[in-house]
C-alpha positions as CSV (number, residue, x, y, z in Angstrom):
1,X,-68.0,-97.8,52.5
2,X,-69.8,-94.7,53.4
3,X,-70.3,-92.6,50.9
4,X,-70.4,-93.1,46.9
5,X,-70.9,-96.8,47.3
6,X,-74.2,-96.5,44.4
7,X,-72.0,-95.7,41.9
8,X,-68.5,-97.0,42.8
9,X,-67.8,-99.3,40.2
10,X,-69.1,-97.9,37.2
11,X,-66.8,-97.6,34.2
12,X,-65.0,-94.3,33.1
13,X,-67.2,-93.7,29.9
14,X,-70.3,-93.8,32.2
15,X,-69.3,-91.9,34.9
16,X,-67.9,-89.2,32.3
17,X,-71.3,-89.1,30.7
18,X,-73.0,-88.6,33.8
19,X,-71.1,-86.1,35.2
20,X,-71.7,-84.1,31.9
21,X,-75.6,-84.1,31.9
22,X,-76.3,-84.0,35.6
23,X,-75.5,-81.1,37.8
24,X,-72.8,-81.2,40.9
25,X,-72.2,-78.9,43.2
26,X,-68.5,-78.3,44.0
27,X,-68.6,-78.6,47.7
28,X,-65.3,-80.2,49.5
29,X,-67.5,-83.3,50.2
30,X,-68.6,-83.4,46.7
31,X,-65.1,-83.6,44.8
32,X,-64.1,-85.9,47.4
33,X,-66.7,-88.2,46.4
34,X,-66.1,-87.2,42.9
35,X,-61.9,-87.9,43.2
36,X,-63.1,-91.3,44.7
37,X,-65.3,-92.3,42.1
38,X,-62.6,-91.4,39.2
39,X,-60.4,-93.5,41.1
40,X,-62.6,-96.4,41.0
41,X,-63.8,-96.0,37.6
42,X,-59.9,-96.6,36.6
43,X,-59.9,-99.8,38.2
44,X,-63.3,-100.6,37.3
45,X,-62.6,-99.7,33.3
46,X,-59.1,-101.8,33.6
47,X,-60.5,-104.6,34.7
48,X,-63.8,-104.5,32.6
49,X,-61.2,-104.6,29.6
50,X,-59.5,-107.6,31.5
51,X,-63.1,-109.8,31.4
52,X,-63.5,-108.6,27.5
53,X,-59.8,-110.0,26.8
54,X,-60.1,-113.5,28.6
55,X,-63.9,-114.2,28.6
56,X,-65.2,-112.8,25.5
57,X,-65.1,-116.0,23.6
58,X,-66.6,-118.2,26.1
59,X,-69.1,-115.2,26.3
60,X,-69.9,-115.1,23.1
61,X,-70.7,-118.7,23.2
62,X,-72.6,-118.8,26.6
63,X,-76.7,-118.1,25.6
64,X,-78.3,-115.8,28.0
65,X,-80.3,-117.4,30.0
66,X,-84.5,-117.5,29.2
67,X,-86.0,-118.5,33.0
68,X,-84.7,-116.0,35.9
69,X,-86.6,-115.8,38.5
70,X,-87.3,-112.3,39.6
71,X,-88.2,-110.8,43.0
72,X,-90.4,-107.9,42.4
73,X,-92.5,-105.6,44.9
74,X,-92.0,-102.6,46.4
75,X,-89.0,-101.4,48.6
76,X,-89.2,-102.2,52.3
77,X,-91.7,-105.0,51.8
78,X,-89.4,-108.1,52.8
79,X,-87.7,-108.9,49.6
80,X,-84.4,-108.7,50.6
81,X,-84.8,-111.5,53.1
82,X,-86.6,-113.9,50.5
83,X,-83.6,-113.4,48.0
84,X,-81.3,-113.9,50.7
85,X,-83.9,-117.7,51.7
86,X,-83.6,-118.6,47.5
87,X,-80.1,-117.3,47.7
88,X,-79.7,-120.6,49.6
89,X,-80.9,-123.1,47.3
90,X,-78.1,-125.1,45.5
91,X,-79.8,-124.4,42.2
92,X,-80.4,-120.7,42.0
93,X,-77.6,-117.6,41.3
94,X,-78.3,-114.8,42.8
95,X,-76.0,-111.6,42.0
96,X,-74.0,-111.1,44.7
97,X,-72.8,-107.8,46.2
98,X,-69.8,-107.6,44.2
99,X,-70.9,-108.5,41.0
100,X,-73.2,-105.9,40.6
101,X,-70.7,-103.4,42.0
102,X,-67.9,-104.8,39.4
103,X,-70.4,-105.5,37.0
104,X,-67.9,-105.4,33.5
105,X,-65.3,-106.9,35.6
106,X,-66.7,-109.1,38.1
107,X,-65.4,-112.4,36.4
108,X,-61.2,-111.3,36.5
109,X,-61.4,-109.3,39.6
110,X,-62.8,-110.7,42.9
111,X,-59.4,-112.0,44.3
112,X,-57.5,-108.1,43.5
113,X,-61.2,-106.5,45.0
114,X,-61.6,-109.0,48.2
115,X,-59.0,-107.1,50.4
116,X,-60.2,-104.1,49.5
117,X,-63.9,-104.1,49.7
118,X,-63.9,-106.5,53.0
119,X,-61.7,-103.5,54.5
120,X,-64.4,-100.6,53.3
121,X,-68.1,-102.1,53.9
122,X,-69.8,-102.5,57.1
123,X,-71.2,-104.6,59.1
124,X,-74.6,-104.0,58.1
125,X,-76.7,-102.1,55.5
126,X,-77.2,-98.8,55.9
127,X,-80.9,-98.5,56.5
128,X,-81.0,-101.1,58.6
129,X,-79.7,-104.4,60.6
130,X,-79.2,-106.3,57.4
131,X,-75.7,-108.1,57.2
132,X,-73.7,-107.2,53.8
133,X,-70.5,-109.0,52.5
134,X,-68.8,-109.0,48.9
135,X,-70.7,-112.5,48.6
136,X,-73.9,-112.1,49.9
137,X,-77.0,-111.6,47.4
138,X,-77.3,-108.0,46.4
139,X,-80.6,-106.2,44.2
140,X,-78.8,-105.9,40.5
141,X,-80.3,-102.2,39.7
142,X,-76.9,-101.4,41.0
143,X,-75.8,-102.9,38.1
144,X,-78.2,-101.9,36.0
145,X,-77.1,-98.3,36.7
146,X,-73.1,-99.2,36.7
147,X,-74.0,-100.6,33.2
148,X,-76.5,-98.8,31.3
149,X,-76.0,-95.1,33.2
150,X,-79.8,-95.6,32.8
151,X,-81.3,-95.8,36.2
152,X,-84.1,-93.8,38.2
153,X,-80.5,-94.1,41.2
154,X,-79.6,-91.3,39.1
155,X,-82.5,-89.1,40.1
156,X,-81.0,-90.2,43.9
157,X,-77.3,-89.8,42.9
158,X,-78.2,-86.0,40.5
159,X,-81.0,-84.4,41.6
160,X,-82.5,-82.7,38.6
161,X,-84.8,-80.6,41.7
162,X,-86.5,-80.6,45.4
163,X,-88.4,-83.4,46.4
164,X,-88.5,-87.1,46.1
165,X,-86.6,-88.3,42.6
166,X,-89.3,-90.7,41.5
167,X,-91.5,-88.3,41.4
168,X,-93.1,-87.9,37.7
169,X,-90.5,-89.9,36.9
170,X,-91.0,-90.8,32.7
171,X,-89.9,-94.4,32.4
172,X,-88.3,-97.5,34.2
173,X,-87.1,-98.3,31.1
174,X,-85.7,-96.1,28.5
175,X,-86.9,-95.6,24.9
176,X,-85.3,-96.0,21.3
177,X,-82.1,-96.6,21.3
178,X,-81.1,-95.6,24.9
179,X,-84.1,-98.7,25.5
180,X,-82.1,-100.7,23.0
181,X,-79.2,-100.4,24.4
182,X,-80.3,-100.6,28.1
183,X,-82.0,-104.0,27.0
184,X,-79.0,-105.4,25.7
185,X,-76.5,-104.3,28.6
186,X,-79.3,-106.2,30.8
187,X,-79.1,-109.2,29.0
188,X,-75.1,-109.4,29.4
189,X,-74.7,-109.2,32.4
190,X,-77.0,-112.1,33.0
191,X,-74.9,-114.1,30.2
192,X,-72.0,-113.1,32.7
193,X,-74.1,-114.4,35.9
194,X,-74.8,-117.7,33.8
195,X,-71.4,-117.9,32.4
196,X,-69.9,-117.9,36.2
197,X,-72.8,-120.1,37.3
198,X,-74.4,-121.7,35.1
199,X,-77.3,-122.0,37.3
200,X,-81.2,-120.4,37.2
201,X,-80.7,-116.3,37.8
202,X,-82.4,-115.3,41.0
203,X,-83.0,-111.8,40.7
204,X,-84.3,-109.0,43.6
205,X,-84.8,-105.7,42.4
206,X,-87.9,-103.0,43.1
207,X,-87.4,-101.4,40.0
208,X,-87.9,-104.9,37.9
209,X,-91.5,-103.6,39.5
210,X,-92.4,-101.1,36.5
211,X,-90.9,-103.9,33.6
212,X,-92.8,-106.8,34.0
213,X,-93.6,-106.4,30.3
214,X,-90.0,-105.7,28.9
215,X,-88.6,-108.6,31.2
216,X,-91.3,-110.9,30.2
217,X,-90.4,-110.2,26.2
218,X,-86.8,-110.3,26.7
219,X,-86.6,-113.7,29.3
220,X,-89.5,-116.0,27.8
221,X,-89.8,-118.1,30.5
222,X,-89.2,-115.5,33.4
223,X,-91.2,-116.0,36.6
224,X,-92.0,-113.4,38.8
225,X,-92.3,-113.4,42.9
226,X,-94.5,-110.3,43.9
227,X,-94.5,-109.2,47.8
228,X,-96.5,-107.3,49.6
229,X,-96.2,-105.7,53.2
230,X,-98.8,-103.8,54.9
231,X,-98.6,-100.0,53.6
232,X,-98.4,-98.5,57.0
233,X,-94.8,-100.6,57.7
234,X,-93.9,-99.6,53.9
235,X,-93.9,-95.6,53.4
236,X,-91.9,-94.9,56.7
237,X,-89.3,-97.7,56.1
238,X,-89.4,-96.7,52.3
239,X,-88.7,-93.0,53.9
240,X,-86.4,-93.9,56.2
241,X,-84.1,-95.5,53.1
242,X,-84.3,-93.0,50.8
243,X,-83.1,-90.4,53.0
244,X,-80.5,-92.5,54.0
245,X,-79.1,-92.9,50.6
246,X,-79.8,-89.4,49.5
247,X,-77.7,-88.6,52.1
248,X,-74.4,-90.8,51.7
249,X,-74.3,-90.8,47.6
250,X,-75.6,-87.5,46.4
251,X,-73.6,-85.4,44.0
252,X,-75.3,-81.9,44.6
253,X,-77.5,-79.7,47.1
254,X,-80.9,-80.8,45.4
255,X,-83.0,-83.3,45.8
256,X,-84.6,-84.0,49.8
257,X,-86.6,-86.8,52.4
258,X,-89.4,-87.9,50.4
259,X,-92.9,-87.1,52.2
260,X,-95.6,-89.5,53.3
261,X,-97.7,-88.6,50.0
262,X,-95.1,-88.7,47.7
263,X,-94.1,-92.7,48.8
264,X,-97.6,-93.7,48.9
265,X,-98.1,-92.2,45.5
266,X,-95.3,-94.1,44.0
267,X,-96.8,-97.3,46.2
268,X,-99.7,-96.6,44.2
269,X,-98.5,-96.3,41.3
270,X,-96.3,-99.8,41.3
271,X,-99.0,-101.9,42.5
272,X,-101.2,-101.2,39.6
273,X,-98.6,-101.8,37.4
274,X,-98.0,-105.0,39.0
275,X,-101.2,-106.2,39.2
276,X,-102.0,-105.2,35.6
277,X,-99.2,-106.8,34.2
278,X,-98.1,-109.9,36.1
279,X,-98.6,-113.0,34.4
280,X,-100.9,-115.8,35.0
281,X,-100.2,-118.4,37.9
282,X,-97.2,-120.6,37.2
283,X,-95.5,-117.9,35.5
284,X,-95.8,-115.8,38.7
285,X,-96.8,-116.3,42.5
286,X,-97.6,-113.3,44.6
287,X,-96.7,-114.0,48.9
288,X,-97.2,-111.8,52.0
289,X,-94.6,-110.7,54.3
290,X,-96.5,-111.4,57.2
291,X,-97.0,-114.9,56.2
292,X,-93.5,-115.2,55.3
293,X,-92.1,-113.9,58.4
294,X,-94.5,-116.2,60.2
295,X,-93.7,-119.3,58.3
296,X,-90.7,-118.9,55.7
297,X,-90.9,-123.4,54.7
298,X,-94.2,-123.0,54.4
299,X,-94.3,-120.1,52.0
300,X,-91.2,-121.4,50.1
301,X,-92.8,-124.4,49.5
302,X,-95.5,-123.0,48.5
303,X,-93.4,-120.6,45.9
304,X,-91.8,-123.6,44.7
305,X,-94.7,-125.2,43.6
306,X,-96.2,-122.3,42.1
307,X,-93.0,-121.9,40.3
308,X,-92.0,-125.4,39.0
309,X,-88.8,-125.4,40.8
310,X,-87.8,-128.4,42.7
311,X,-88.0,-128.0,47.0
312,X,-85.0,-130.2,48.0
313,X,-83.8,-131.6,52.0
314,X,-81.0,-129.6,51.5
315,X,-82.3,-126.8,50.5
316,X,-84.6,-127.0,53.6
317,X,-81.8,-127.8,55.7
318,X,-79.7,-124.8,54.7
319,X,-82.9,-123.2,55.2
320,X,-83.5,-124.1,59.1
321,X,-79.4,-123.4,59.9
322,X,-79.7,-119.8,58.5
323,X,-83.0,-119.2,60.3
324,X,-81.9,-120.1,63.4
325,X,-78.7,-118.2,63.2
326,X,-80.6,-115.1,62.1
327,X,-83.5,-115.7,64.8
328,X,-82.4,-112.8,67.0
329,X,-82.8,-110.3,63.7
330,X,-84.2,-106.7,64.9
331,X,-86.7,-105.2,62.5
332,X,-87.1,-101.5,62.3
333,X,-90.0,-99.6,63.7
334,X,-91.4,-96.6,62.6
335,X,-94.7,-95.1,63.5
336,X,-97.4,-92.8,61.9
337,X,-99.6,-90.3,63.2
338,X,-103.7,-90.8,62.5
339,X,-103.2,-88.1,59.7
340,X,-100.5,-90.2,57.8
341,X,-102.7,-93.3,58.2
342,X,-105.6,-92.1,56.9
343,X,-103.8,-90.6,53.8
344,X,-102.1,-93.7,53.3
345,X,-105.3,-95.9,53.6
346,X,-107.4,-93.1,51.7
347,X,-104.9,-93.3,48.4
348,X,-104.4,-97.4,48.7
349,X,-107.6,-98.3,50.2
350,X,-108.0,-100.5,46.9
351,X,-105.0,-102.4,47.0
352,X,-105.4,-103.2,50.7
353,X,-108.6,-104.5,50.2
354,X,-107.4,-106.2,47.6
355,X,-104.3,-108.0,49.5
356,X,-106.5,-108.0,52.4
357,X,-104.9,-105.4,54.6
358,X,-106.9,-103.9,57.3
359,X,-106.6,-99.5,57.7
């Protein structure tokens, strides 16, 4: 699945109301994606109305759940591979690929999608060595987005202008009623997650970054994870993914590759966010990359404590198999010139003092 894959998924209604505000350029490549979205939102929108028919009573009478556990930090700073480590654990849910690609129909439609989707995605993620599959744990913006048409992805998706789309960009969560109604949306699919699972939500999403606040209000008992990577392995990855998905899921000419400035501005921006409005310890644990890389038990363990969850043999054991079957993993490298550096380490010299991160 090469192109479109962001918003693949989504439901007619959505897709209708964000082809109308946002502009599209009607290039071949365009209306093909466009024909192949439609197409999707028909069997997304048929089988949303599928879950509403034969799960809406046990919905109604499943509570959403108060205690996720969310994953939180910037993009590119080793997040993925910690949901994929808590993914493991016997008592945690995380949202898998699927479900927050099918997210109104996830719960009728994984046996009529399996064929299909096993037959479109690749091997690995498209920034990166990364191995996907329906099953495996997925960040649930994608839902978010699919669900609420309510995303900063649109930015990526409908470029409003030149230049990177989170730039000046008002709100991770919307206000009024659109915040009402984005809120709520949330909070379903996480009943749905619960309703399949009935296990603790582990949740890894960026964005989750800028609602601290709003998450903490709506979950009571929510816990937050917060890493952090060195800046200097950060903005080029962070780079390197954008452009990447700009590329494969646009819908019109605008838009571009972020710049070094602009990434480190929105670094900036989400570690003082984080650190203003993260809650106290045992609500919320914050763990370096370097040291998870280095010693993934030994950090889990120490998240678990933090965290009140219980550190079980089996969890460690699943732990050890999947570490030693992903040993051979091949990170990414990117490098920076001295200029890049010292604009990096200029903007964010508080924060890396702060997480102790040498220029």
């Amino acid at each position: 699945m090469k192109h479109s894959y962001l918003t693949a998924g989504i439901t007619l209604g959505n897709l209708n109301r964000l082809l109308r505000r946002n502009r599209i350029a009607f290039r071949p490549k365009y209306i093909v994606r466009i024909l192949f979205l439609y197409q999707s939102a028909v069997w997304s929108s048929l089988f949303a109305f599928f879950d509403k028919t034969r799960f809406g009573k046990k919905l109604e009478n499943t509570p959403v759940p108060d205690n996720p556990i969310f994953i939180i930090g910037h993009w590119r700073t080793g997040s993925t591979f910690l949901h994929q480590l808590m993914a493991l654990d016997g008592q945690l849910k995380a949202p898998t690929l699927f479900e927050v690609a099918i997210p109104e129909g996830f719960l009728s439609s994984h046996l009529y999608y399996k064929p299909v989707m096993n037959s479109l995605l690749t091997k690995y993620r498209p920034m990166d060595k990364v191995r996907i599959g329906m099953d495996e744990p997925q960040e649930d913006e994608y839902a978010i987005y699919r669900l609420t048409d309510l995303s900063p992805l649109e930015g990526l998706v409908f470029p409003a202008s030149q230049g990177y789309f989170l730039k000046n960009y008002p709100s991770f969560v919307p206000d009024g009623e659109k915040g009402e109604k984005w809120e709520q949306e949330v909070l379903e699919f996480y009943r749905k997650l619960y309703l399949k699972s009935g296990k603790i939500i582990i949740s890894k999403n960026p964005f989750n970054s800028m609602r601290i606040n709003t998450l903490s209000r709506i979950f009571p008992k929510a816990r937050f994870i917060h890493i952090v990577r060195h800046p200097y392995d950060v903005v080029p990855s962070t780079i390197n993914m954008w452009s990447i998905l700009h590329k494969q899921n646009c819908l019109n000419d605008l838009g571009g590759n972020p710049g070094t400035k602009d990434v480190t501005e929105i670094l900036w921006t989400l570690l003082t966010t984080i650190r203003k409005e993260l809650p106290v310890a045992g609500q919320s644990i914050e763990v370096k990359y370097e040291d998870l890389i280095a010693d993934p038990i030994t950090v889990l363990k120490k998240i678990y404590a933090e965290t009140g969850l219980n550190y079980t043999s089996l969890f460690e054991e699943r732990l050890q198999a999947y570490l030693e079957d992903n040993e051979d993993f091949e990170k990414n490298a990117f490098s920076l010139s001295t200029e890049e550096k010292e604009q990096i380490a200029s903007k964010l010299k508080d924060h890396m003092d702060f997480y102790g991160y040498q220029p």
